[in-house]
TORKOL-4160 file (C-alpha; in steps of 0.2 Angstrom, whole numbers, padded with zeros to 4 digits, m for minus):
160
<pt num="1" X="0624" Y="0186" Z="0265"/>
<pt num="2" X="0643" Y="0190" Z="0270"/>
<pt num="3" X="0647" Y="0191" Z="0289"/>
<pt num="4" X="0662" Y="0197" Z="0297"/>
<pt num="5" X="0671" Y="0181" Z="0295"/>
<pt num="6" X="0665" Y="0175" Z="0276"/>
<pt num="7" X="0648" Y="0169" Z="0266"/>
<pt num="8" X="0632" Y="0165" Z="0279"/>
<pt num="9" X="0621" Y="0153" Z="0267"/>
<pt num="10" X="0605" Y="0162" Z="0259"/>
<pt num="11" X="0596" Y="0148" Z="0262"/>
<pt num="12" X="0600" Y="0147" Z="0279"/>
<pt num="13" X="0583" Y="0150" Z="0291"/>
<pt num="14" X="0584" Y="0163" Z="0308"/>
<pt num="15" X="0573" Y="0165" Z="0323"/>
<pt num="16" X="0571" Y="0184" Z="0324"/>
<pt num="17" X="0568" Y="0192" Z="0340"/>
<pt num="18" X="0568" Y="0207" Z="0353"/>
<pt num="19" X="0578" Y="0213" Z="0366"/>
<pt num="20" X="0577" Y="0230" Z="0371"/>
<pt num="21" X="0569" Y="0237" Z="0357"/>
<pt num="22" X="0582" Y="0228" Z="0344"/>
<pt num="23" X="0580" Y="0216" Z="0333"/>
<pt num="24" X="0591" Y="0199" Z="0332"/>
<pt num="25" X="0592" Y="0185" Z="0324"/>
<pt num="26" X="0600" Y="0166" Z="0329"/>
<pt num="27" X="0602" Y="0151" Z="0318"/>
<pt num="28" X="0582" Y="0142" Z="0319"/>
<pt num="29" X="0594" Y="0126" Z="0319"/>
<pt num="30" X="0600" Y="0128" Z="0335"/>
<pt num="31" X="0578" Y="0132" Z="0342"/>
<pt num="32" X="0571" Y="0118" Z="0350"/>
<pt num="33" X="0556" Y="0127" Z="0355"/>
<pt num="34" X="0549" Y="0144" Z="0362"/>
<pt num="35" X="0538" Y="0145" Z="0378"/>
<pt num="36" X="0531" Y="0157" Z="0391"/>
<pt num="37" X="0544" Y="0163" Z="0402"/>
<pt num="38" X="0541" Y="0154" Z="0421"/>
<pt num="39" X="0549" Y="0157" Z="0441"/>
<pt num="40" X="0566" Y="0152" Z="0440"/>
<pt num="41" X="0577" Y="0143" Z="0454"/>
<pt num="42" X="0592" Y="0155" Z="0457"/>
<pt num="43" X="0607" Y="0147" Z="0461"/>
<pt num="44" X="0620" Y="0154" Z="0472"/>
<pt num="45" X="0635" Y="0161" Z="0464"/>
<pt num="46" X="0628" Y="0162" Z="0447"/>
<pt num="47" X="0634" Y="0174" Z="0434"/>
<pt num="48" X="0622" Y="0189" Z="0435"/>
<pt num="49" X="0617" Y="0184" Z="0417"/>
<pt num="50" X="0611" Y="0166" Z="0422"/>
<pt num="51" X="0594" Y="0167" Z="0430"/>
<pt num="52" X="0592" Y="0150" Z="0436"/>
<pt num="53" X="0585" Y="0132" Z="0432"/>
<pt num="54" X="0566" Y="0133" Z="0426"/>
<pt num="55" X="0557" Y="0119" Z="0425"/>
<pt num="56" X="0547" Y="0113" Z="0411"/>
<pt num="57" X="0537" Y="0097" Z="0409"/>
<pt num="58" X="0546" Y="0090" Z="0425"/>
<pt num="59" X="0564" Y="0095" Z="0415"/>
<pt num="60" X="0576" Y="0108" Z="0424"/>
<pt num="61" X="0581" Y="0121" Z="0410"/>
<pt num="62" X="0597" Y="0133" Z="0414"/>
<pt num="63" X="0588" Y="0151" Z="0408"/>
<pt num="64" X="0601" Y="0165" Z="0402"/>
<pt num="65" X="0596" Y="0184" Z="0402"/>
<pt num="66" X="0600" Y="0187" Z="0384"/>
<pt num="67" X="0599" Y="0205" Z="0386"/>
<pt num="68" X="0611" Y="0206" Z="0403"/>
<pt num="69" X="0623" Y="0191" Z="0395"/>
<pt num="70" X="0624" Y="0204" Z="0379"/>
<pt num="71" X="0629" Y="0219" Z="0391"/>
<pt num="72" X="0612" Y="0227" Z="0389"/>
<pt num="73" X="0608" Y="0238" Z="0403"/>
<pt num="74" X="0590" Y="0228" Z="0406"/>
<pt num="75" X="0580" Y="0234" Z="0421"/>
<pt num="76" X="0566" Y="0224" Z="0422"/>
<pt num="77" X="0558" Y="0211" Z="0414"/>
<pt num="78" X="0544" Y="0214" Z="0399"/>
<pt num="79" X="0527" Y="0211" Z="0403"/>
<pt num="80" X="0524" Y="0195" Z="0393"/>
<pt num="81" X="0544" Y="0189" Z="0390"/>
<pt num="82" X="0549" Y="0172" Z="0381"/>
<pt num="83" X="0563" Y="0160" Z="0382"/>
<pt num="84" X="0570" Y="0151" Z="0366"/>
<pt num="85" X="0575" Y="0135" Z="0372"/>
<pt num="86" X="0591" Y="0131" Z="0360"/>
<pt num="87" X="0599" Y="0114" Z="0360"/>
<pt num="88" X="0619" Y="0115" Z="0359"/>
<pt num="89" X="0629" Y="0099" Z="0361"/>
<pt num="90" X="0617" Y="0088" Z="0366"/>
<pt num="91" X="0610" Y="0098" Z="0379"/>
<pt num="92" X="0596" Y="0112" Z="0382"/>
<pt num="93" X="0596" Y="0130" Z="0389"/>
<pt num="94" X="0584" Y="0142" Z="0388"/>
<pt num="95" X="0586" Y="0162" Z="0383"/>
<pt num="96" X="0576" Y="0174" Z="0388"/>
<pt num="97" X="0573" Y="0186" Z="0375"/>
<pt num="98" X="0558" Y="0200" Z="0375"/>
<pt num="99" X="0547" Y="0193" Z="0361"/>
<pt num="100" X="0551" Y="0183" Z="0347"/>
<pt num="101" X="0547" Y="0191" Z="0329"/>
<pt num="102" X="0547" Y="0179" Z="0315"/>
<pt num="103" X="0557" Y="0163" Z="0307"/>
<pt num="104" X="0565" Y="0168" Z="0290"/>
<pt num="105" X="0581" Y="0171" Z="0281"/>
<pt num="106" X="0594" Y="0183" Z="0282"/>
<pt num="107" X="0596" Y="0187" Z="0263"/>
<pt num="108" X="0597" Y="0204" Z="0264"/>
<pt num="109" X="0611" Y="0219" Z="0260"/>
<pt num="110" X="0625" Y="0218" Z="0272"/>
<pt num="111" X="0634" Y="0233" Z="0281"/>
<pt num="112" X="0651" Y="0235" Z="0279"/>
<pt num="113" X="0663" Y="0224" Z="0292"/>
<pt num="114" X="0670" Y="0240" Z="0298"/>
<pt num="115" X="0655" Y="0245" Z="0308"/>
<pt num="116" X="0660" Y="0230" Z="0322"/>
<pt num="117" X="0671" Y="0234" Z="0334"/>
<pt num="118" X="0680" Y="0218" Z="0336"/>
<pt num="119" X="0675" Y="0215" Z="0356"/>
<pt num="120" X="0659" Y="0213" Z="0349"/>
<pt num="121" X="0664" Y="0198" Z="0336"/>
<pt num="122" X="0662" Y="0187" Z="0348"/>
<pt num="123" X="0644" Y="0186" Z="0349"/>
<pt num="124" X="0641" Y="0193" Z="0333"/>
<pt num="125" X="0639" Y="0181" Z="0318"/>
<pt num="126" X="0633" Y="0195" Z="0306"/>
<pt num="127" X="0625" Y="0212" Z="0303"/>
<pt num="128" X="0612" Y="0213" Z="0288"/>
<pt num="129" X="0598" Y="0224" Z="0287"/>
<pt num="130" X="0582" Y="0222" Z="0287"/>
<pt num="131" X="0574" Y="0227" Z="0271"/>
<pt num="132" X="0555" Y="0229" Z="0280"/>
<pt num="133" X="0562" Y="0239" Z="0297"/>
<pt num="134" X="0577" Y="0247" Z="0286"/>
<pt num="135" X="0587" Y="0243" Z="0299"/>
<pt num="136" X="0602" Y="0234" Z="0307"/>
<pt num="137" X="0600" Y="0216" Z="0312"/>
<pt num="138" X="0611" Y="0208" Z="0322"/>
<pt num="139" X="0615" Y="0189" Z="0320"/>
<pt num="140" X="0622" Y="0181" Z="0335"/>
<pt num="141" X="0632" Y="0165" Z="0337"/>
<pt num="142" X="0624" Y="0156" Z="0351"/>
<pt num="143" X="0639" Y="0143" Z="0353"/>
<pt num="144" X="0647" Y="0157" Z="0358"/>
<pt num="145" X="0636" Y="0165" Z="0368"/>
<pt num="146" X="0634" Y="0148" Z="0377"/>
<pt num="147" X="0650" Y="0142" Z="0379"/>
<pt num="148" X="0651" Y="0149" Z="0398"/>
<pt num="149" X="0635" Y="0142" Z="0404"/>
<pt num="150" X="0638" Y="0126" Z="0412"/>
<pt num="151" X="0630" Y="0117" Z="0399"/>
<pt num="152" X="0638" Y="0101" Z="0408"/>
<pt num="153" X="0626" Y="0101" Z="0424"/>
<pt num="154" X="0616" Y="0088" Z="0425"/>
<pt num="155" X="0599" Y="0092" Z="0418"/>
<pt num="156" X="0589" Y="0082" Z="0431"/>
<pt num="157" X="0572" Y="0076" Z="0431"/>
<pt num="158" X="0562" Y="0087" Z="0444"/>
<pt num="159" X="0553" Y="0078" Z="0459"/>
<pt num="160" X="0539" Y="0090" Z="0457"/>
């Protein structure tokens, strides 16, 4: 498969998933695991894209609103939403998507590099489409999308 920027491995595997009716795709490399969606600390002067700390299994998670992060005009959350908890760097953040679709490859024909507008390249690993939905699927580049959150912040134990 070709991407704006040269050759994306066939062989390579993606996490499909949904946010707000459209289906994406992220390297399964960078997927720790996927789990329910919980209350989130907020933290004061936070990005509007950056939900807060979740904790899981005594672990404090920064969580990312994929969709707002994107620039998605996302009202409210789905009924059952899910968080991919990636792993980038030695450290963990979680991104909250809709639902998550399937594992596979991205194999499939490519639309032409034209149909990016280059503001959107940053994010944007590839466009293929989707030979089941015939449709577009956009791959995104989660270094890329994570670079802003601080990813640095200590990743405490929780007392609780």
């Amino acid at each position: 498969m070709k991407s704006l920027h040269g050759e994306l491995s066939d062989s390579k595997r993606y996490l499909f998933f949904f946010l707000e009716g459209e289906r994406f795709g992220m390297d399964i490399s960078f997927v720790q695991e996927i789990v329910r969606f919980q209350n989130c600390i907020p933290l004061p002067k936070a990005p509007d894209y950056f939900l807060g700390m979740m904790n899981l299994r005594g672990k404090n998670i920064p969580i990312l609103h994929l969709a707002k992060r994107l620039g998605f005009s996302h009202e409210a959350l789905h009924d059952h939403p899910v968080v991919i908890l990636a792993k980038l760097q030695g450290k963990e953040a979680g991104l909250l998507v809709d639902r998550v679709d399937e594992v596979g490859g991205a194999g499939e024909e490519i639309l032409s590099q034209g149909t990016i507008h280059s503001l959107c390249e940053t994010f944007t690993q590839g466009i293929a489409k989707d030979q089941h939905l015939q449709k577009a699927v956009i791959l995104l580049k989660i270094e890329a999308l994570l670079k802003d959150l601080a990813l640095d912040t200590k990743q405490t134990t929780s007392p609780l």
